[in-house]
ROBA-288364 format. One line per field, with one value per atom (N, C-alpha, C): z, y, x negated. Coordinates in steps of 0.1 Angstrom, whole numbers. Atoms other than C-alpha are relative to their C-alpha. Last residue first. Layout:
BEGIN
up (Z  ...)
north (Y  ...)
east (X  ...)
// end
This chain:
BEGIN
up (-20  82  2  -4  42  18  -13  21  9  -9  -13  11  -14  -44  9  -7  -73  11  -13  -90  2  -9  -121  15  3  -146  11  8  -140  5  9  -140  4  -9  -109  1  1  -129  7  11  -113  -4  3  -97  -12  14  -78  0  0  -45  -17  6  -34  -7  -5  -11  -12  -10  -26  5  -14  -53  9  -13  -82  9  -6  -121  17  -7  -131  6  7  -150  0  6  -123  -14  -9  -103  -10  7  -118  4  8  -101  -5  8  -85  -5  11  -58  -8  7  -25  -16  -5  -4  -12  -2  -16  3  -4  -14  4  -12  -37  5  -2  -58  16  -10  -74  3  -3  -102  13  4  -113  0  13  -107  -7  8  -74  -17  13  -51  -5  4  -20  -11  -2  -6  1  6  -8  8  -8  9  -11  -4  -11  3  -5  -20  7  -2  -46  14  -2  -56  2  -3  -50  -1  -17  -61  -5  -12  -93  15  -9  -116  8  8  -142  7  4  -128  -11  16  -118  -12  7  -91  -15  13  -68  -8  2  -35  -17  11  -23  -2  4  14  -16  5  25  -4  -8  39  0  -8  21  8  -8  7  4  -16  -21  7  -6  -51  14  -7  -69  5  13  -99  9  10  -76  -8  11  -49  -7  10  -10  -17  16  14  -9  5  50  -13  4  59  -4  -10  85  -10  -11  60  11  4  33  4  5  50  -7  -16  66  -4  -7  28  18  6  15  4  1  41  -9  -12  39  4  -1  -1  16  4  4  -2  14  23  -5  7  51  -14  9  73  -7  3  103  -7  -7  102  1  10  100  7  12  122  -11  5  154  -12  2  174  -9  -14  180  4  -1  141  15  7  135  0  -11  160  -1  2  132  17  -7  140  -3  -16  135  5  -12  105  13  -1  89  8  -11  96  3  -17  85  4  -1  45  18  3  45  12  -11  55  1  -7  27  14  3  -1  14  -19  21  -6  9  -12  11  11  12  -6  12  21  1  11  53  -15  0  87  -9  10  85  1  -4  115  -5  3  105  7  -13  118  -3  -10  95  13  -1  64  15  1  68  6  -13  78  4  -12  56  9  -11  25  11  -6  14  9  12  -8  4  -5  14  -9  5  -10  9  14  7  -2  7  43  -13  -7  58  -3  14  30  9  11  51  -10  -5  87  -17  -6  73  1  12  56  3)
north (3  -93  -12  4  -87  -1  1  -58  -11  6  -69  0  13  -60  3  2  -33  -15  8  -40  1  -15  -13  -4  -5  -42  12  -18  -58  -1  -6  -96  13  2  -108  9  8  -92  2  -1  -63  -16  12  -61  -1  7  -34  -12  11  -25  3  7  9  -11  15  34  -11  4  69  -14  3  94  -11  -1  91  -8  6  87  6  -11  95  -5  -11  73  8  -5  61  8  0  55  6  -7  49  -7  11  39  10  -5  62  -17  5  59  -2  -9  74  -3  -17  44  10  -12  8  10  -14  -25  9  -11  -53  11  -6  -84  10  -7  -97  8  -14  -117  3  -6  -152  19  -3  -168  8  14  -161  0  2  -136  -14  9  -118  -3  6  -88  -19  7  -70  -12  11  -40  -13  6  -13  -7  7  16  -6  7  40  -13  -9  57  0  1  37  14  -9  47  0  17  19  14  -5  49  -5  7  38  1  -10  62  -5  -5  42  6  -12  27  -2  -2  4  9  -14  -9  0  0  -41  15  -13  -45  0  -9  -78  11  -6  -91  8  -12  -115  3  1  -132  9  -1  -127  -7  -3  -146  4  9  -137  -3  11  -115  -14  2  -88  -13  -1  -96  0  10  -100  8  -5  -78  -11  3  -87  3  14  -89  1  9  -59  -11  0  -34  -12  5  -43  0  17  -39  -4  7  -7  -12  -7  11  -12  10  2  -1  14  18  -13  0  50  -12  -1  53  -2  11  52  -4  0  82  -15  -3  81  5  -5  57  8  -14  39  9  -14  6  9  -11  -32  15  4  -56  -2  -1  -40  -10  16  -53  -1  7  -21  -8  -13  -9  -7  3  -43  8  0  -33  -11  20  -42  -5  2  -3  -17  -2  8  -4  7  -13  3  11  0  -5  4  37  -16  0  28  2  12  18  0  7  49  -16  -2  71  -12  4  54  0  13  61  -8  9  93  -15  9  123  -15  7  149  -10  7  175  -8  -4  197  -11  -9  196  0  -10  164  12  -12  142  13  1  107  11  13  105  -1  -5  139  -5  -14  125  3  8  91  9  11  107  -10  -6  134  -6  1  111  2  -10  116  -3  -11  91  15  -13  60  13  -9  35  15  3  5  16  -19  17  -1  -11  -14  15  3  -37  9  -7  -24  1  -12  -33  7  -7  -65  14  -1  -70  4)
east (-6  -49  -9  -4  -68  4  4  -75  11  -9  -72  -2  0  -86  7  16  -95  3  2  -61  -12  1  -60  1  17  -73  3  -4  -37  -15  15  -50  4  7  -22  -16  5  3  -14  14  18  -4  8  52  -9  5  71  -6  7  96  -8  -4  101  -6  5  96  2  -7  100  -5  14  99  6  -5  129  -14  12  126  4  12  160  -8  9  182  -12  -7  208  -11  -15  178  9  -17  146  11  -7  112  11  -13  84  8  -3  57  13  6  50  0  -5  54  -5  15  46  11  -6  64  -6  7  46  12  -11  51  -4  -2  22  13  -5  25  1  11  5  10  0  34  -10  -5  40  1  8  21  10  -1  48  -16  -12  53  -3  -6  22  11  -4  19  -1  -13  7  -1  -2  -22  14  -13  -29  -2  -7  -57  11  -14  -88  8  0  -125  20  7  -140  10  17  -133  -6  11  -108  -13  9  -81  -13  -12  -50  -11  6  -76  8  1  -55  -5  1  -54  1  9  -33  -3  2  -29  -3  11  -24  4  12  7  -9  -7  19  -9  -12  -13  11  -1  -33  11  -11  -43  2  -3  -77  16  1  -83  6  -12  -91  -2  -2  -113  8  0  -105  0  1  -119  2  -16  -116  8  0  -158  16  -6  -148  -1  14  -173  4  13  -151  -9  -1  -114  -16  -6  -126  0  14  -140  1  9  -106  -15  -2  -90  -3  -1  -108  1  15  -106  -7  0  -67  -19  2  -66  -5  -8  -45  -5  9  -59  11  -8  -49  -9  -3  -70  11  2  -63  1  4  -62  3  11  -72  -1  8  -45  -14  -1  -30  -15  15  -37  -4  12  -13  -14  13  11  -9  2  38  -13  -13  53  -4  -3  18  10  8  12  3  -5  44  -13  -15  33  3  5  -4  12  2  14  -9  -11  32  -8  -13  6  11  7  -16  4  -1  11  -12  -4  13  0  -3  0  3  14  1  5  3  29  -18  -2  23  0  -11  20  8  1  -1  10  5  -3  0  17  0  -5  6  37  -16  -1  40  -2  11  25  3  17  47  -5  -4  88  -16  -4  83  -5  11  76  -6  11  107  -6  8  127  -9  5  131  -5  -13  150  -6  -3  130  11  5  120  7  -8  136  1  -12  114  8  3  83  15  -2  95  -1  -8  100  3  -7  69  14)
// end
């Protein structure tokens, strides 16, 4: 979580996609979240993958038994994925920070907030209730 909150404010994804491998632009909310493992030498240790599509890493955490259901509380740490879509198949994925209160607090890559006004790409912190319907679950360390 460290290494994650240090990115905070990161606004190009450059620094993910291209530690992954990519020449070129991709969508790195998954990049993101394998940079911070690799520098936790959590891929290392074999626990969790390096992945860069979110459908990948959820797929890893449920075949490794380390799959926690939505609806439940995670731990710092985990992975949360997310389908924006309605379609059971992840499209998002973040760190979680914290669970209190029945809210998740999370630091994700590739994701928007507002700065002076303007929506703005980048690292940055959010928070979903525990229910949000767009939580599939919880890849756990």
């Amino acid at each position: 979580m460290t290494i994650a909150k240090g990115e905070i404010g990161a606004s190009d994804g450059q620094k993910y996609w291209s530690w992954y491998g990519f020449s070129s632009y991709q969508e790195w909310c998954a990049c993101f979240v394998s940079w911070c493992g690799e520098q936790a030498g959590l891929i290392e240790s074999g626990a969790m993958p390096r992945f860069s599509l979110c459908s990948d890493g959820m797929s890893w955490f449920q075949s490794q038994g380390k799959w926690q259901a939505a609806g439940s509380t995670p731990t710092a740490g985990s992975l949360v994925f997310f389908d924006w879509g309605g379609d059971g198949v992840p499209d998002h994925v973040a760190i979680v920070e914290k669970c209190e209160n029945g809210i998740v607090y999370t630091v994700e890559g590739n994701t928007s907030t507002r700065v002076n006004g303007e929506s703005v790409r980048g690292v940055w912190q959010h928070q979903y209730a525990i229910s949000n319907q767009s939580i599939l679950g919880y890849g756990t360390m």
